[in-house]
C-alpha positions as CSV (number, residue, x, y, z in Angstrom):
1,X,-17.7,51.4,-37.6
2,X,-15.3,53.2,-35.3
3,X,-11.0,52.7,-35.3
4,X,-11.6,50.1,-32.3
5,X,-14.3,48.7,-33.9
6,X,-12.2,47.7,-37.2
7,X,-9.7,46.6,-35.4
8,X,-11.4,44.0,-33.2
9,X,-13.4,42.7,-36.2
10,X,-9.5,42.4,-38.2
11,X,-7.8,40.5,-35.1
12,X,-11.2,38.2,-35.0
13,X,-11.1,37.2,-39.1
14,X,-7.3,36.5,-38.7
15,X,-7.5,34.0,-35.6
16,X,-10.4,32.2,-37.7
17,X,-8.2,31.7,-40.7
18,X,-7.2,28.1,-41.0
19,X,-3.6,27.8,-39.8
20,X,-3.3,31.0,-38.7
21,X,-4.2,30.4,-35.3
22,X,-2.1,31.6,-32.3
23,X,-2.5,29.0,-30.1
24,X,-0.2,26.6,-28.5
25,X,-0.4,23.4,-30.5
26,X,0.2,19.9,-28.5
27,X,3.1,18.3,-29.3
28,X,2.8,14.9,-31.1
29,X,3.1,11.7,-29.1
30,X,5.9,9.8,-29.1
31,X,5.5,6.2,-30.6
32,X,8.0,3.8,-28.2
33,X,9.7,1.2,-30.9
34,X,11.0,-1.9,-30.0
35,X,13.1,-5.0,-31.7
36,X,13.3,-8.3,-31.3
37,X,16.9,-10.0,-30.5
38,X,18.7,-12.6,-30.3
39,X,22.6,-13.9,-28.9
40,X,23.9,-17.0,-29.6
41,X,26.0,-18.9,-27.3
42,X,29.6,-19.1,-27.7
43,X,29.8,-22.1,-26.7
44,X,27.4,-23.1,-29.1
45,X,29.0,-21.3,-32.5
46,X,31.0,-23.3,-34.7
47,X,33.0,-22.4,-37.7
48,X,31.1,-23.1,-40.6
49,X,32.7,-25.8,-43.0
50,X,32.9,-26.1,-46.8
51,X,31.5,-29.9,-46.5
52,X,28.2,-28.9,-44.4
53,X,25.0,-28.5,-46.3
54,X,23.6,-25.1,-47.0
55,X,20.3,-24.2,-45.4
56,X,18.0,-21.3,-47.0
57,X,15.4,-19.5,-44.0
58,X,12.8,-17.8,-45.9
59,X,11.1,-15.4,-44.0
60,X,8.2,-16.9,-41.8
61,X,4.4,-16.4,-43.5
62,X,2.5,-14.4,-40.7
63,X,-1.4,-15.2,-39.3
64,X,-3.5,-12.7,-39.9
65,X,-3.7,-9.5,-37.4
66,X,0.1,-10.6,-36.8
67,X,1.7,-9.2,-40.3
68,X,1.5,-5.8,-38.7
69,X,4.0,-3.6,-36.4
70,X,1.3,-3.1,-34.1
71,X,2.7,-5.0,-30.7
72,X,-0.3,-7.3,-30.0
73,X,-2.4,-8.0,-26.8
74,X,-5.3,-9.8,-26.0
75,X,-8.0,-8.6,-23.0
76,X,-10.3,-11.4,-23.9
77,X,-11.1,-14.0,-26.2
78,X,-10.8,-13.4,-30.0
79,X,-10.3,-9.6,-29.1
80,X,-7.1,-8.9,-30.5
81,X,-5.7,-5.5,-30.0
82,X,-2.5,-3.1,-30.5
83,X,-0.8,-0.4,-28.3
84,X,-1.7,2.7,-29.8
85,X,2.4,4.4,-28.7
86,X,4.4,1.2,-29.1
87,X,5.3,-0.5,-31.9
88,X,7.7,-3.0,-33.3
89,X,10.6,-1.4,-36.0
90,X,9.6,-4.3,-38.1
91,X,6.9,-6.9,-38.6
92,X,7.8,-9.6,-36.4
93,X,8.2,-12.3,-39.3
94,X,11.0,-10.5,-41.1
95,X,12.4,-9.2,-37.5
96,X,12.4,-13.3,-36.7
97,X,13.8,-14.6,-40.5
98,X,17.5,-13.4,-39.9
99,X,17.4,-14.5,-36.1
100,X,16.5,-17.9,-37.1
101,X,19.5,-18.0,-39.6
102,X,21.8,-16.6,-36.5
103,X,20.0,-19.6,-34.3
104,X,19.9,-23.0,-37.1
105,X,23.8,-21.5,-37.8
106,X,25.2,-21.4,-34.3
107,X,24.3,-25.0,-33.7
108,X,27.4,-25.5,-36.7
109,X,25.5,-28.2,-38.5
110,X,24.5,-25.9,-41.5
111,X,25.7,-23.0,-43.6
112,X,22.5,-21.1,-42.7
113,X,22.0,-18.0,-44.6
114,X,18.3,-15.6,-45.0
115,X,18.0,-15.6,-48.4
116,X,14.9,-15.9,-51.0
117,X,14.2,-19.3,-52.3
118,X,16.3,-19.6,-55.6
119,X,18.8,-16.8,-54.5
120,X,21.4,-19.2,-54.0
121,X,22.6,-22.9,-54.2
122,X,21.4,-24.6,-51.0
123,X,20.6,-28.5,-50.1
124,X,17.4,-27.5,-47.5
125,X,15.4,-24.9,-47.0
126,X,13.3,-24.1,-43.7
127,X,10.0,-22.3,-44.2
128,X,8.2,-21.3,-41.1
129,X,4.4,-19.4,-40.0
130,X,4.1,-17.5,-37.6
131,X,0.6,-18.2,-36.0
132,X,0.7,-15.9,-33.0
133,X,2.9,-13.3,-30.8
134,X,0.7,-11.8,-28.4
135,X,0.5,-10.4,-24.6
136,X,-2.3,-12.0,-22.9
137,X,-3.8,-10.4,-20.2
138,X,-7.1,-13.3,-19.3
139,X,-4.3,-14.8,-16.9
140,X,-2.4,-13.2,-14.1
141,X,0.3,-12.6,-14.2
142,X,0.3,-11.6,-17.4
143,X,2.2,-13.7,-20.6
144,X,3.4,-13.6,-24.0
145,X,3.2,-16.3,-26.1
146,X,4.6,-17.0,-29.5
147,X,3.8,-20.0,-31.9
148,X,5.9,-21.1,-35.0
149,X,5.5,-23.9,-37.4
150,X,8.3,-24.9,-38.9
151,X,9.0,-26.9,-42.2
152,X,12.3,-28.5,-43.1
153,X,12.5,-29.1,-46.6
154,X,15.1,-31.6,-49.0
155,X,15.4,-29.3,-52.1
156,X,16.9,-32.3,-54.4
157,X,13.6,-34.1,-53.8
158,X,11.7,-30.9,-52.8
159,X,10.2,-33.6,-49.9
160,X,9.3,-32.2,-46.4
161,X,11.8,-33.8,-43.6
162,X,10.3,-33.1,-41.3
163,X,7.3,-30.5,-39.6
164,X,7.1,-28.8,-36.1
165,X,5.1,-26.5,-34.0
166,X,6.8,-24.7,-31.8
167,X,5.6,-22.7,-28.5
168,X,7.0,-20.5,-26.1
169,X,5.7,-19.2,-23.1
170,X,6.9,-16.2,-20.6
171,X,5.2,-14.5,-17.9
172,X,5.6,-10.7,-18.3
173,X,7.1,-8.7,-14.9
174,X,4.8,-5.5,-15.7
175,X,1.5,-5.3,-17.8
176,X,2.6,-2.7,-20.0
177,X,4.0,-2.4,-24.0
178,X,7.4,-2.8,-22.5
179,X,7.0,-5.9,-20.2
180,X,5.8,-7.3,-23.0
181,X,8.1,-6.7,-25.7
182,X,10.5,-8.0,-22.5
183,X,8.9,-11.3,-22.2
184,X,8.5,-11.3,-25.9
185,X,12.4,-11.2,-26.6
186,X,12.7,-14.2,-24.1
187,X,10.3,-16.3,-25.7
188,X,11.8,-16.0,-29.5
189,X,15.4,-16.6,-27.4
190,X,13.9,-19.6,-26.5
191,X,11.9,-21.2,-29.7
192,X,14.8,-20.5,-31.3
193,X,16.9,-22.8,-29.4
194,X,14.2,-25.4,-29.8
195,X,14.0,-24.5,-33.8
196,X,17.7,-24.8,-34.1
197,X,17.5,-28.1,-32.3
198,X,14.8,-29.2,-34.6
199,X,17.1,-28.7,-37.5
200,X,20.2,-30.4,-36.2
201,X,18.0,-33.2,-34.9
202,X,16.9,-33.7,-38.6
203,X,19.7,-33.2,-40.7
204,X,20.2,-35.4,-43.1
């Protein structure tokens, strides 16, 4: 085997090591990641006093293919998928469990605090599901639409108040990950005015 020979057959063995190869890599994709918000009105904050009952929000039970960070959509019928570069920082249900708090607290009927049942003293509770957030694409234009049921519980009699299903519905502007996540921050604004109302409504 001549010099040259060697050589080629050296070069050749190194590029097929694993890892070792000299070629550009590609660079990873970046994954979007989106939250969900809320702002209460100021109008609508009150003080809260020492004589108002205290309300514990549990963080919401989740449907199954919605206990995920995956952002949801839906192409067709019981074909429920995810975008493959977006993604929510959080599930959805504990993203929503402090938000409701902010929401049944600004309507300054409750102490409302996010909390584990049993972590404090507290005269209610308010357990929620939620059964579906989702950007649905069998209608044009495009929506989002996000479902919660809601339970307001007495904890001296551990007796259900009262029960609600909630549902929120906003077209998205663009059919893309962000238009949805978008329309999806309108929709919780708005079920959460409705759940807060839902609590006042029912205070004891």
């Amino acid at each position: 085997m001549t010099i040259v020979s060697r050589n080629l057959f050296s070069l050749l063995a190194l590029l097929l090591l694993p890892g070792c190869s000299v070629l550009p890599q590609p660079a990873p994709e970046a994954i979007d990641t989106y939250v969900l918000e809320y702002a209460t009105r100021p109008a609508e904050t009150a003080p809260a006093g020492s004589d108002l009952p205290v309300l514990i929000v549990t963080t919401p039970r989740a449907h199954g293919g919605y206990d995920t960070t995956g952002i949801a959509y839906m192409q067709q019928t019981y074909d429920l998928r995810y975008y493959a570069r977006s993604h929510w920082a959080d599930t959805p249900a504990r993203m929503l469990a402090p938000l409701i708090a902010d929401a049944v607290q600004a309507t300054g009927q409750f102490q409302a605090l996010y909390a584990t049942p049993g972590s404090v003293s507290a005269d209610l509770r308010l357990d929620t599901e939620l059964i579906r957030l989702q950007q649905d694409f069998r209608r044009q234009p495009g929506e989002v639409r996000i479902t919660l049921q809601a339970w307001l519980i007495d904890l001296k009699s551990n007796g259900v108040i009262a029960t609600r299903q909630l549902d929120s519905v906003v077209a998205t502007q663009t059919d893309d990950a962000y238009g949805g996540v978008i329309a999806a921050n309108q929709a919780a604004g708005q079920l959460l005015d409705e759940l807060a109302r839902f609590c006042a409504g029912n205070r004891p």
